[in-house]
C-alpha positions in Angstrom: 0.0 0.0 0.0 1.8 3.3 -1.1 0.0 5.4 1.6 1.8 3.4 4.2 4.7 3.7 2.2 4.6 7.4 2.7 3.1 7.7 6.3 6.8 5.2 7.4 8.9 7.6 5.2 7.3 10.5 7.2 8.1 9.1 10.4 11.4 7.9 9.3 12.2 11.0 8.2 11.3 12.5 12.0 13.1 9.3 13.7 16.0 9.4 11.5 16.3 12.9 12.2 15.9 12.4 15.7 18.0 9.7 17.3 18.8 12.1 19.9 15.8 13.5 20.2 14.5 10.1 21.6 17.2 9.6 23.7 16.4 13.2 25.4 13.0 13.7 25.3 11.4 15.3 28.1 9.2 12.8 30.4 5.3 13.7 30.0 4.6 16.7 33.0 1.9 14.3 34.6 4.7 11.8 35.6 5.6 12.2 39.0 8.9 14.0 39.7 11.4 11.4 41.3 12.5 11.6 44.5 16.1 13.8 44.7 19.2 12.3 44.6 22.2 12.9 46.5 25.3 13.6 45.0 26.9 11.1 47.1 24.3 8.5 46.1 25.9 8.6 42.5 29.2 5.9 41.5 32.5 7.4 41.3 31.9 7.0 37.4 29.4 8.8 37.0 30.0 11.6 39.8 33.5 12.0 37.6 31.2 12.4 34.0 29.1 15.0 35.9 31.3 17.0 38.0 30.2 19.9 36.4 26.9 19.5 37.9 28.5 18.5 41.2 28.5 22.4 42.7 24.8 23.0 41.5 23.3 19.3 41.9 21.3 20.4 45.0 19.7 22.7 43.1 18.9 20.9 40.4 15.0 20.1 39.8 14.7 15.7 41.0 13.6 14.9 37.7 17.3 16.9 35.8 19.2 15.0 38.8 16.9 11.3 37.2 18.0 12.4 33.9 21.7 13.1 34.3 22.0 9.7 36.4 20.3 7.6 34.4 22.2 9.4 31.2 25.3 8.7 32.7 24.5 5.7 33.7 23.7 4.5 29.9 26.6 6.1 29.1 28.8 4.3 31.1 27.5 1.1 29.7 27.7 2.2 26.1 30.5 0.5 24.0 33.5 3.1 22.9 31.5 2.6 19.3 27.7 2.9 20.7 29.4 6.2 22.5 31.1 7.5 19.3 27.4 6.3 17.9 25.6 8.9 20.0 28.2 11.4 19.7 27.6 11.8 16.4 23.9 12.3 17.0 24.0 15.0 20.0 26.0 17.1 17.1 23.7 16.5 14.3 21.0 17.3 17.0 22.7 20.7 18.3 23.1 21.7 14.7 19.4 21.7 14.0 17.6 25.0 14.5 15.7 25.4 17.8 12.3 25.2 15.2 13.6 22.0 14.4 14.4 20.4 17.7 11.0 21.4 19.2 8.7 19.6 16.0 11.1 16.9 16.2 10.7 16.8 20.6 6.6 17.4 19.7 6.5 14.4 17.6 8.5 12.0 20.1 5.6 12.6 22.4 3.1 12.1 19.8 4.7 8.7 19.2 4.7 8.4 22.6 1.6 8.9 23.6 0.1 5.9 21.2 -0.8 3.0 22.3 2.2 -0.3 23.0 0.7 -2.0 19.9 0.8 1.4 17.7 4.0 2.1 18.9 5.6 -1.5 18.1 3.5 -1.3 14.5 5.2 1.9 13.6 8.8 0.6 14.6 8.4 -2.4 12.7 7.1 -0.1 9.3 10.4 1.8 10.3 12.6 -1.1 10.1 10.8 -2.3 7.1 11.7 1.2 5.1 15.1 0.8 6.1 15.3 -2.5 4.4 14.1 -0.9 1.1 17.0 0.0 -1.4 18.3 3.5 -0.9 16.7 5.1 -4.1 13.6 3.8 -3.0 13.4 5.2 0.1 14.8 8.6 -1.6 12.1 8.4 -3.9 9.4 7.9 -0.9 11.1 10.8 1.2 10.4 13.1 -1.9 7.0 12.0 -2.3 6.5 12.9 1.3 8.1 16.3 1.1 6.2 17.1 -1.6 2.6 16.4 -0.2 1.1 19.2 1.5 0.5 19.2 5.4 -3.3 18.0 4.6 -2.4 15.1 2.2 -0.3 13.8 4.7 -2.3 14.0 7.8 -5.0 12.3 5.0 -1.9 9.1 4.6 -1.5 8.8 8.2 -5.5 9.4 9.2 -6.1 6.6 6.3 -3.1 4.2 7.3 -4.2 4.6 11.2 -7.8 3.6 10.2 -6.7 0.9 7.9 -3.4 -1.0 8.6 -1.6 -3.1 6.8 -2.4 -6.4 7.4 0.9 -8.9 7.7 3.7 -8.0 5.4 1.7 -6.3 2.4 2.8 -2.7 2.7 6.4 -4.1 2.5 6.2 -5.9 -0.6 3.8 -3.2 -2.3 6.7 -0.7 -1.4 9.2 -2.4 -4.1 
C-alpha cells in the first residue's frame, strides 16, 4: 500500500532525524517528579562524567538530577562505538535550528503517547523502510516532502484507520 509507504517515510524522516531526540526527550509533565538524589548516592563514574553538575546538583529540579543519572549511567555502559554512535547524534542534534528540535521533541511525544501496539506497528514499518534500497526510500522521502501538510495528515489518518495487514505494505513498497 503506497500510503503506508509514505506515512513510514514520514516518520522515518522524523526518527531518522531524531536519534537524539528520543534519547532526550522530556518525560510527560503528569509523571511524578522522582525523588532527589544525592550527589553522594551517584558511582564514582558517573560523579566524575558529571562533576560539572557537582556544585549545583542540590539545586537541580529531581527529575534533571533522574535524567543526568540515568544518562550517565547509559553512558557508562555504552560501548566506545555505541558512545562515538551517539556522539555523532547529540552534534547532528545541536546543529538543527531550535524550530527544528522542538517539532522533532513534539512528535516523540506524539509517538509516545500511542498505544504499546501502535507504537511496536510503527517501529516495525520503520525497520521495514530501512530495508528498502536507498533510491527507493529517496524516492518515498520526496513523495513525502512534496505532499502538502493535509495530504499527509489524509496518509496517516487513512493508514491509522486501515493498517496493513501482515507484510503487504512491505512488498507493495518495491
Amino acid at each position: 500500500m503506497i500510503r503506508a509507504a509514505f506515512l513510514v517515510a514520514g516518520l522515518s524522516i522524523a526518527a531518522a532525524n531524531s536519534g537524539f531526540a528520543q534519547q532526550s526527550a522530556v518525560p510527560p509533565a503528569a509523571a511524578p517528579a522522582p525523588a532527589p538524589r544525592s550527589w553522594q548516592s551517584l558511582s564514582p563514574p558517573q560523579q566524575q562524567l558529571l562533576q560539572s553538575f557537582q556544585g549545583k546538583w542540590d539545586s537541580l529540579p529531581p527529575d534533571r538530577q533522574q535524567a543526568l543519572a540515568r544518562g550517565s549511567q547509559r553512558w557508562l555502559s555504552m560501548t566506545p562505538e555505541q558512545r562515538a554512535g551517539a556522539q555523532q547524534r547529540f552534534q547532528q542534534w545541536r546543529a538543527l535550528p531550535p524550530e527544528q528540535r522542538q517539532l522533532l521533541r513534539q512528535r516523540w511525544q506524539q509517538f509516545k503517547s500511542l498505544p504499546p501496539e501502535q507504537q511496536q506497528r510503527v517501529r516495525e514499518q520503520y525497520q521495514r523502510f530501512r530495508q528498502l534500497p536507498p533510491e527507493r526510500r529517496q524516492e518515498l522521502r520526496r513523495q513525502w516532502r512534496q505532499m502538502s501538510p493535509e495530504q499527509r495528515h489524509r496518509v496517516i489518518q487513512q493508514h491509522a484507520a486501515h493498517p496493513p495487514a501482515g507484510g503487504a505494505a512491505h512488498r507493495n513498497w518495491r
